[in-house]
C-alpha positions in Angstrom: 0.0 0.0 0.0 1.7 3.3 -1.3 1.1 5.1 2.0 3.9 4.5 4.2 1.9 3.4 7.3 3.2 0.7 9.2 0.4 -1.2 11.4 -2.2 -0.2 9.3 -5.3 -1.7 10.8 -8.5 -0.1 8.7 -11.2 -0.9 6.7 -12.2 1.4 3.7 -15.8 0.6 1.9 -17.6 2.6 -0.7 -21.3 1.2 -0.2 -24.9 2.7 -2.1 -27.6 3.6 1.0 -30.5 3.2 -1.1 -33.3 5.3 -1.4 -34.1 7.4 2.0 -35.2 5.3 4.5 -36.2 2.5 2.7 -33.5 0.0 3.6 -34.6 0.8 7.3 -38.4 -0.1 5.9 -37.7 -3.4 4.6 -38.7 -2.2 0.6 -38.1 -5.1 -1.2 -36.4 -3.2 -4.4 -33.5 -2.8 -1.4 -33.7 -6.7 -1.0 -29.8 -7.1 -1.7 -28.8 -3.9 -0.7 -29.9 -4.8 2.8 -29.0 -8.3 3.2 -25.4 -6.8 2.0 -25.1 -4.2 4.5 -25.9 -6.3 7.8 -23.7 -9.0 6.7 -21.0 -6.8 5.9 -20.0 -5.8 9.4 -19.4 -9.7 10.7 -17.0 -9.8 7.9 -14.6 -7.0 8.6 -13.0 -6.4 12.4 -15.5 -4.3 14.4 -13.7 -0.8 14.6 -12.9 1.3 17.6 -14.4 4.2 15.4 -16.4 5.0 12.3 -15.5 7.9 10.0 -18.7 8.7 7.5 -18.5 10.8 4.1 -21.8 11.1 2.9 -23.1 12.4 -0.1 -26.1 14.7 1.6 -23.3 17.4 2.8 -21.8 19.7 0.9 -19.6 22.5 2.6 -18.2 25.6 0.5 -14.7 24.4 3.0 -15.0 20.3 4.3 -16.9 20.4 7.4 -16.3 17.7 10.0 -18.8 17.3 12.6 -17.5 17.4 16.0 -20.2 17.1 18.7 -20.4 14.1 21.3 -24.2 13.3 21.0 -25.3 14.2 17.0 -29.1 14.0 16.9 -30.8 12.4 13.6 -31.9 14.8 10.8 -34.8 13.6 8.7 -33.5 14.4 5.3 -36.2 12.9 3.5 -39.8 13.6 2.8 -43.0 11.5 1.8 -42.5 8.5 3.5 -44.5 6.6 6.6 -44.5 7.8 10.1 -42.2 5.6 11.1 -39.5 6.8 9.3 -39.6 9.3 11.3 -39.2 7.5 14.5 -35.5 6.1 13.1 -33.2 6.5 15.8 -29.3 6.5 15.9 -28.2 7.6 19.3 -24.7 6.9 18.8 -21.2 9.1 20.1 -19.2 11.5 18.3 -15.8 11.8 18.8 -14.0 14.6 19.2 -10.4 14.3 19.3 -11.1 11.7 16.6 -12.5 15.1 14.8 -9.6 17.3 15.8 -7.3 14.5 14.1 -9.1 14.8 10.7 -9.0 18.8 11.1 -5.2 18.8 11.5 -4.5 16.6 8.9 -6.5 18.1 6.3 -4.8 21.8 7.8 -1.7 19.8 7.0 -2.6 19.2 3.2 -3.4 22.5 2.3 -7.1 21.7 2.5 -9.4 24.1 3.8 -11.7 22.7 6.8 -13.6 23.8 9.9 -15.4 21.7 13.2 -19.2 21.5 13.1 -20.4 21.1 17.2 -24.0 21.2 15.8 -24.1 19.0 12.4 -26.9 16.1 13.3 -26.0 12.7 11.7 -28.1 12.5 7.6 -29.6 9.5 6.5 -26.3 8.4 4.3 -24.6 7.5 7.9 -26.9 6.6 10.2 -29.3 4.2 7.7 -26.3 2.0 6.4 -25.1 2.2 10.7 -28.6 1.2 11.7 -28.2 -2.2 9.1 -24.6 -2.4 10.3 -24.2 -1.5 13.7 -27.5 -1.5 15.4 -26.6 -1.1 19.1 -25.5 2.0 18.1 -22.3 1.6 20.4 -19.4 2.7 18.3 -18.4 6.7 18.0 -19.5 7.9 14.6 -18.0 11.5 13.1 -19.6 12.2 9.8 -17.2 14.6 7.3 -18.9 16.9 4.4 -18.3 16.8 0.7 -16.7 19.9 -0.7 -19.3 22.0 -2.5 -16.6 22.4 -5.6 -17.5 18.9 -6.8 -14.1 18.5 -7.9 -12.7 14.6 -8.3 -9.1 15.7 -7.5 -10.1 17.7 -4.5 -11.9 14.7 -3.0 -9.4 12.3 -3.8 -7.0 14.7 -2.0 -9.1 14.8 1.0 -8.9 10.7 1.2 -5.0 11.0 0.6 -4.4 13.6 3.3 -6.2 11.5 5.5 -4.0 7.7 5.3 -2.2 8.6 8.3 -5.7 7.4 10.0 -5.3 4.0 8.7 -2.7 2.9 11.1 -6.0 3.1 13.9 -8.4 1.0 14.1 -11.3 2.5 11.9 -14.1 2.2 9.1 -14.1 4.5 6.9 -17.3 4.7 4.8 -17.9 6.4 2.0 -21.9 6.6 1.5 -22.9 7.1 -2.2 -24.5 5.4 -4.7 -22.6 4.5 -8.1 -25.9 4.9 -10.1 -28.1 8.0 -8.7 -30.4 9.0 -11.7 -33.6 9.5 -10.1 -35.3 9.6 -12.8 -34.3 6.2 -13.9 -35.3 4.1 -11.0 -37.6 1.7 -11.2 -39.7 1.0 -7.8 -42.0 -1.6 -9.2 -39.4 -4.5 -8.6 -38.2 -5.0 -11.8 -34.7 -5.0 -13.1 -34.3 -4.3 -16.4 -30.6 -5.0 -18.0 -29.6 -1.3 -18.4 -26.9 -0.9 -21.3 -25.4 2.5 -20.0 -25.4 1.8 -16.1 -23.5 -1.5 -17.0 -20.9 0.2 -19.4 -20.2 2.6 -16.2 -20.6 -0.1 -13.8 -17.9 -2.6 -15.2 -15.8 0.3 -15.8 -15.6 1.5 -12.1 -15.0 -1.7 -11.2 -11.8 -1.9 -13.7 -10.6 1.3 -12.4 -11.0 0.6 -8.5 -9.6 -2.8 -8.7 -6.6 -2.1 -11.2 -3.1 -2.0 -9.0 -1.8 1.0 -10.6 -2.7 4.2 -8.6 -1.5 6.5 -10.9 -3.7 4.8 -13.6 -6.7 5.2 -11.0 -6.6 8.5 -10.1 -6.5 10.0 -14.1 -9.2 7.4 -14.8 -11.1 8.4 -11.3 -10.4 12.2 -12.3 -11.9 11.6 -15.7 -14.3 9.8 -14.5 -17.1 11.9 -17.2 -15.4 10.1 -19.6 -16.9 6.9 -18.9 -19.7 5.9 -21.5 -23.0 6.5 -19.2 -21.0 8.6 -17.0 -24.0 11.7 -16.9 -26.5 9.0 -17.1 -25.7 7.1 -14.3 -25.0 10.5 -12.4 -26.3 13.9 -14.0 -24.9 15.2 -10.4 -22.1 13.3 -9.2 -22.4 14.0 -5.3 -23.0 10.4 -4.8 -20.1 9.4 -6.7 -17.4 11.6 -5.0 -17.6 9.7 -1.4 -15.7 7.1 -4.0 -13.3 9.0 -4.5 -12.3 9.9 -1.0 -12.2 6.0 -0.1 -9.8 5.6 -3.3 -7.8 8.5 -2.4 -7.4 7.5 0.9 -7.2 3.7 0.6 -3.9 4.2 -2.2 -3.9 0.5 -3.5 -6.8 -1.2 -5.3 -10.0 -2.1 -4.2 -11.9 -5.3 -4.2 -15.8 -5.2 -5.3 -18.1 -6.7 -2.5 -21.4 -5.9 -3.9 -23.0 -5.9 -7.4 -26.7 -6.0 -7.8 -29.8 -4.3 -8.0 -31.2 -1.5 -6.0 -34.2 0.1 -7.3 -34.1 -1.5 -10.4 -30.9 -0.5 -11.4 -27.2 -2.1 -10.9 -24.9 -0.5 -8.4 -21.4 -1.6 -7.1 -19.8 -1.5 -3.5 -16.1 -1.4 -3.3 -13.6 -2.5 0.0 -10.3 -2.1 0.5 -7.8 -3.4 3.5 -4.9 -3.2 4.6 
């Protein structure tokens, strides 16, 4: 792993959260998705900490939420009652937060602590499949507004000192996020364009050449079915902070359907 850490002891995973809370609801076009996410965690060691980028928060300079008791922000709308009855009363962790704030200062990246920031549904719906007790500190960490591939692959690379700790990182996405395109009547419909983009991210997370990744990552528009697949690429770029961060190649853990259309998890380790 090209990032001299010694001891390095994390887990990185790029997973898709699905659609609101309907993982949480049991919808069955999140069959896979869910069945995937609470297995995962028996499969990986169970981390001292969790480190969340999620694609529902963009900050004009990355934001890193810093308060010990988060509260749950509904970031959704339409849905049952109970959704809004979803509880995640897990830690923060502070000095965990300071760590991320000095590192980024250290890269040259712009950054600021966030006391207030609740926890959105892109952590604490994949935590609730995951983790449900709930017991392990969680510190969630904005986007950058800019939208820019190299700046979030920077934010993942200034971060690899982390990796010699005990943590998950997630990065909370979705590698097809079209709305427009889903399909919630339970179909799944072979989809020429999300496949093309699909089996291409997969070639570029799991190649061993970094160098090769990043360009390909940077240029990541240039996949056939790139706009398709994501005419806003906010759920994409948590993808790039995990490769960023991570430095050697991925492996794919999921690759399946979620609301009718194929989407593709990603883990690497140490």
């Amino acid at each position: 792993m090209n990032n001299n850490i010694s001891n390095c002891n994390s887990t990185i995973i790029f997973l898709s959260h699905g659609g609101g809370p309907l993982p949480i609801l049991e919808d069955n076009t999140h069959k896979k998705m869910i069945e995937f996410t609470k297995n995962i965690s028996s499969k990986i060691e169970r981390p001292n900490a969790i480190i969340v980028f999620s694609a529902h928060w963009e900050e004009e300079v990355v934001t890193i939420q810093s308060g010990s008791e988060p509260g749950i922000l509904y970031d959704y709308y339409g849905f049952p009652e109970s959704a809004y009855n979803i509880t995640y009363p897990c830690k923060g962790n502070n000095i965990l937060a300071e760590k991320v704030a000095k590192l980024l200062s250290e890269s040259h990246i712009n950054c600021q602590l966030d006391n207030n920031r609740p926890y959105d549904h892109g952590t604490y719906i994949p935590l609730k499949l995951m983790y449900p007790n709930a017991d392990i500190p969680v510190i969630q960490i904005s986007l950058n507004k800019n939208l820019d591939p190299l700046t979030h692959l920077n934010i993942g690379k200034a971060l690899r000192p982390l990796l010699s700790e005990n943590l998950l990182i997630i990065g909370s996405g979705f590698t097809f996020h079209n709305m427009r395109a889903f399909d919630f009547s339970g179909s799944n419909i072979e989809d020429t364009m999300n496949n093309t983009f699909q089996n291409r991210l997969i070639e570029i997370c799991c190649t061993e050449n970094e160098e090769e990744r990043w360009e390909d990552l940077i240029k990541w528009e240039e996949i056939p079915g790139a706009r398709y697949c994501h005419p806003r690429e906010e759920h994409l770029l948590p993808l790039h902070i995990c490769a960023g961060m991570a430095g050697n190649n991925g492996a794919i853990v999921f690759d399946d359907y979620i609301v009718g259309k194929r989407a593709t998890g990603f883990l690497w380790k140490c």
